[in-house]
C-alpha positions as CSV (number, residue, x, y, z in Angstrom):
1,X,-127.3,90.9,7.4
2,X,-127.7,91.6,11.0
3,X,-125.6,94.5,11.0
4,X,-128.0,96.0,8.1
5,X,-131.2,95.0,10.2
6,X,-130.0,97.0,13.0
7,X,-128.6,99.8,11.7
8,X,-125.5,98.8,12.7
9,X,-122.1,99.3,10.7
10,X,-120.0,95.7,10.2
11,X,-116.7,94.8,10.6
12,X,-115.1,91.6,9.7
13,X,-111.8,91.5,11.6
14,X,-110.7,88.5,9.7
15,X,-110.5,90.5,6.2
16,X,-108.3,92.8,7.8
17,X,-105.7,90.0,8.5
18,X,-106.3,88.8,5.0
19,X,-106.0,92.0,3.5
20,X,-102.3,92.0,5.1
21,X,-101.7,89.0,3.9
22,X,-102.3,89.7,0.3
23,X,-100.3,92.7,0.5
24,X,-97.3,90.2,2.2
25,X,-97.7,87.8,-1.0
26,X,-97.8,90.7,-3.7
27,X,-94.8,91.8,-2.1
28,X,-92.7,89.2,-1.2
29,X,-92.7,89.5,2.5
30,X,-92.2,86.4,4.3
31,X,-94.4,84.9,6.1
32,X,-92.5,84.2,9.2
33,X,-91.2,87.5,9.5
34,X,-93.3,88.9,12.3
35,X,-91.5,92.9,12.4
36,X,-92.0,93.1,8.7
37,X,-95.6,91.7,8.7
38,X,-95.8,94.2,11.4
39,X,-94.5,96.7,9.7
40,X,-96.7,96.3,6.7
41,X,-100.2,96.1,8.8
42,X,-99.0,99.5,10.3
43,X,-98.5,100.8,6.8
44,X,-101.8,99.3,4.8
45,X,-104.5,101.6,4.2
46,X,-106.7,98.5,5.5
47,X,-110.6,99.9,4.9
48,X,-114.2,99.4,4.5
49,X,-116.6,101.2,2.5
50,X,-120.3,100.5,2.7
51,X,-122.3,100.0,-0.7
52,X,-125.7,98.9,-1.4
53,X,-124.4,95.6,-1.9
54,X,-123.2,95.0,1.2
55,X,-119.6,96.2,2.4
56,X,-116.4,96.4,0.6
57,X,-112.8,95.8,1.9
58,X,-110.2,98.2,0.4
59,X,-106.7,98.2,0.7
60,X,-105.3,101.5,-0.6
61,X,-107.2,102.7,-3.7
62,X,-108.1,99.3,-4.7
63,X,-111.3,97.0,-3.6
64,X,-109.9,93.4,-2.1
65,X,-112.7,91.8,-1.4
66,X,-112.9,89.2,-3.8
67,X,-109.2,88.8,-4.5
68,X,-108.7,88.1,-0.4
69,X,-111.2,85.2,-0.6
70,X,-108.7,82.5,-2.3
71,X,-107.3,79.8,-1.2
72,X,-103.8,81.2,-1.0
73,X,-104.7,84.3,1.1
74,X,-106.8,82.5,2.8
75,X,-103.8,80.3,4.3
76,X,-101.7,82.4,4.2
77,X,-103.8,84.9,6.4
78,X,-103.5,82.6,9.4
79,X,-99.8,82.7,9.0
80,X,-99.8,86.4,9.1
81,X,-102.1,86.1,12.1
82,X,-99.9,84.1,14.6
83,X,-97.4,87.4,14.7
84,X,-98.0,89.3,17.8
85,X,-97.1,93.1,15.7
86,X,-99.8,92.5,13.3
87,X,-102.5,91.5,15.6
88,X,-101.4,94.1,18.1
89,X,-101.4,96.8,14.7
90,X,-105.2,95.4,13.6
91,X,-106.7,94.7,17.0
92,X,-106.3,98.4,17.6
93,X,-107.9,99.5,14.5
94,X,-110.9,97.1,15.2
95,X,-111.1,98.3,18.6
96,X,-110.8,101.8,17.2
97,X,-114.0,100.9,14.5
98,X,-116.1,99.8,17.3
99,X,-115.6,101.9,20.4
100,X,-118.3,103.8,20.0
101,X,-120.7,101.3,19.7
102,X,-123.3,100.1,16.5
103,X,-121.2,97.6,15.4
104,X,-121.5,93.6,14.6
105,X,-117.9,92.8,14.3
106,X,-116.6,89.4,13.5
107,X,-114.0,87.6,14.2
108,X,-112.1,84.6,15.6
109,X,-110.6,86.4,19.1
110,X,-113.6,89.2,19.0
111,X,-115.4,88.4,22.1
112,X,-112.2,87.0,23.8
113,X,-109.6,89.9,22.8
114,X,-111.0,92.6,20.9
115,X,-114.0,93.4,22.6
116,X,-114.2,91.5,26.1
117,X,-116.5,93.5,27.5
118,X,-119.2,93.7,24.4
119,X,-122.9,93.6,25.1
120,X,-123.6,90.4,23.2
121,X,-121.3,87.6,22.0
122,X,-122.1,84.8,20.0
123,X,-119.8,81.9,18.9
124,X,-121.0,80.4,15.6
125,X,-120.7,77.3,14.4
126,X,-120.8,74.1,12.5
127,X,-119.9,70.8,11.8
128,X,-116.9,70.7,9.8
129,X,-118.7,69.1,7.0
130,X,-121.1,71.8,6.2
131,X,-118.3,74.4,7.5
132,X,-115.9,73.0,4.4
133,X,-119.3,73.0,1.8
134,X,-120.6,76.5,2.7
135,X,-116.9,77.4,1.4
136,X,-116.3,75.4,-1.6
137,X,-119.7,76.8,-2.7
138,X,-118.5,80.3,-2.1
139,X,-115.1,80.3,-4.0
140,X,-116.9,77.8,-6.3
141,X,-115.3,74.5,-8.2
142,X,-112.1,74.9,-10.5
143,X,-109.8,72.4,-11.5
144,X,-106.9,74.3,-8.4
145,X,-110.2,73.8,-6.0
146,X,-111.8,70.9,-5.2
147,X,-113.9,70.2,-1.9
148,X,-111.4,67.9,-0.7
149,X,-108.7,70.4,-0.3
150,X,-110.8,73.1,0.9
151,X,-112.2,70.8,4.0
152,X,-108.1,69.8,4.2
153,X,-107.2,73.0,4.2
154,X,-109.8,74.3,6.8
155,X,-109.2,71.9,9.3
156,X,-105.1,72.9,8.8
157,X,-106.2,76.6,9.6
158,X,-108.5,75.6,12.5
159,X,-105.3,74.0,13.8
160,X,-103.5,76.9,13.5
161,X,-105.7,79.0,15.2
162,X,-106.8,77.3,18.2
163,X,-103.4,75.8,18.7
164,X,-101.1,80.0,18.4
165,X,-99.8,81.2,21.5
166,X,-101.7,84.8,20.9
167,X,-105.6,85.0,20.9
168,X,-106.4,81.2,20.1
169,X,-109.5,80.6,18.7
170,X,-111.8,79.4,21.8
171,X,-115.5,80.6,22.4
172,X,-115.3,83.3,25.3
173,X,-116.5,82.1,28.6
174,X,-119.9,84.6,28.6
175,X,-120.9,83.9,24.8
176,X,-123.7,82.1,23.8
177,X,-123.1,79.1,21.3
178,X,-124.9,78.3,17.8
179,X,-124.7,75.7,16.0
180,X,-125.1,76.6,12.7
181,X,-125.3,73.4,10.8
182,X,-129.0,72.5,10.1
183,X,-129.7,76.4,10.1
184,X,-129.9,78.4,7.0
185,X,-128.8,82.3,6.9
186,X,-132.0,83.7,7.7
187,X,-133.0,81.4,10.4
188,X,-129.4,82.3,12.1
189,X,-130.2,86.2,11.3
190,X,-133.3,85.6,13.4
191,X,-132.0,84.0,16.0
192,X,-129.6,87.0,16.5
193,X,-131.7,89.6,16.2
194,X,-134.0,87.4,18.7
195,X,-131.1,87.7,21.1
196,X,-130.5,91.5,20.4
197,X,-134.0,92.3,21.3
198,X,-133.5,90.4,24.6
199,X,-130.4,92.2,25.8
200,X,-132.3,95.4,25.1
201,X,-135.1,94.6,27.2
């Protein structure tokens, strides 16, 4: 939503990853097998196409980007993440997508990895109550889903993420905190765009 307000194209780093990670459990590639993971983010044809509905994540021919939204890529996408070839492989295409500028890319290592150097950062975030509802609501209730396991397996990938030797999740030193969870989307949108129009001055 802020991208679209600004002109701005979007990325969302953290598709990518998942994207890879479908491709590993379509495949068969293990999970712990860093040079093959590697070796399979090198290969995807990892993209995203812009539509009127918002944008789309492709990988090859085919459009991914409902099918990397469940639970299972979802964990499995921070196991694929921990490998140092496949976030060297994607953190060079995002850096390629955004080096020229008019971009809002997201991400858990943007601001500290990515893009150290990037005119605004903002950390996002919630309590992990809200955090686990705003998902279930999103993938929506099943009998495999429940809110239980989603908040269970949140906090499991959290864990993961701030505790992995390459780009843990931390906010970066210079970025400037929201906390999300009495906000609603538009309210957050504004806040941003408030913040873009001050770095502009």
């Amino acid at each position: 939503m802020v991208a679209a307000q600004l002109g701005y194209c979007f990325v969302e780093s953290g598709a990518m990853y998942r994207a890879v990670a479908l491709a590993a459990l379509e495949r068969g590639t293990d999970l712990h097998d860093g040079a093959a993971l590697g070796r399979l983010a090198a290969e995807a044809g990892i993209r995203f196409v812009s539509k009127p509905s918002g944008s789309r994540l492709f990988l090859e021919e085919r459009d991914v980007t409902e099918a990397v939204r469940t639970p299972e890529v979802t964990d499995a996408s921070s196991m694929v993440s921990v490998h140092a070839a496949v976030r060297q492989e994607l953190v060079a295409r995002q850096r390629a997508l955004g080096q020229d500028g008019g971009v809002v890319m997201e991400g858990r290592d943007i601001g500290t990895k990515v893009f150290p150097d990037a005119d605004l950062k903002i950390f996002l975030d919630a309590s992990p109550e809200v955090r686990s509802e705003r998902r279930f609501r999103d993938i929506g209730d099943s009998e495999e889903v429940t809110h239980a396991r989603v908040r269970q397996e949140m906090a499991a990938r959290d864990r993961r993420d701030r505790e992995r030797e390459l780009s843990p999740l931390v906010p970066a030193a210079d970025s400037i905190y929201i906390d999300t969870s009495r906000m609603g989307s538009s309210e957050v949108v504004a806040r941003i765009l408030e913040l873009v129009r001050e770095k502009n001055k």
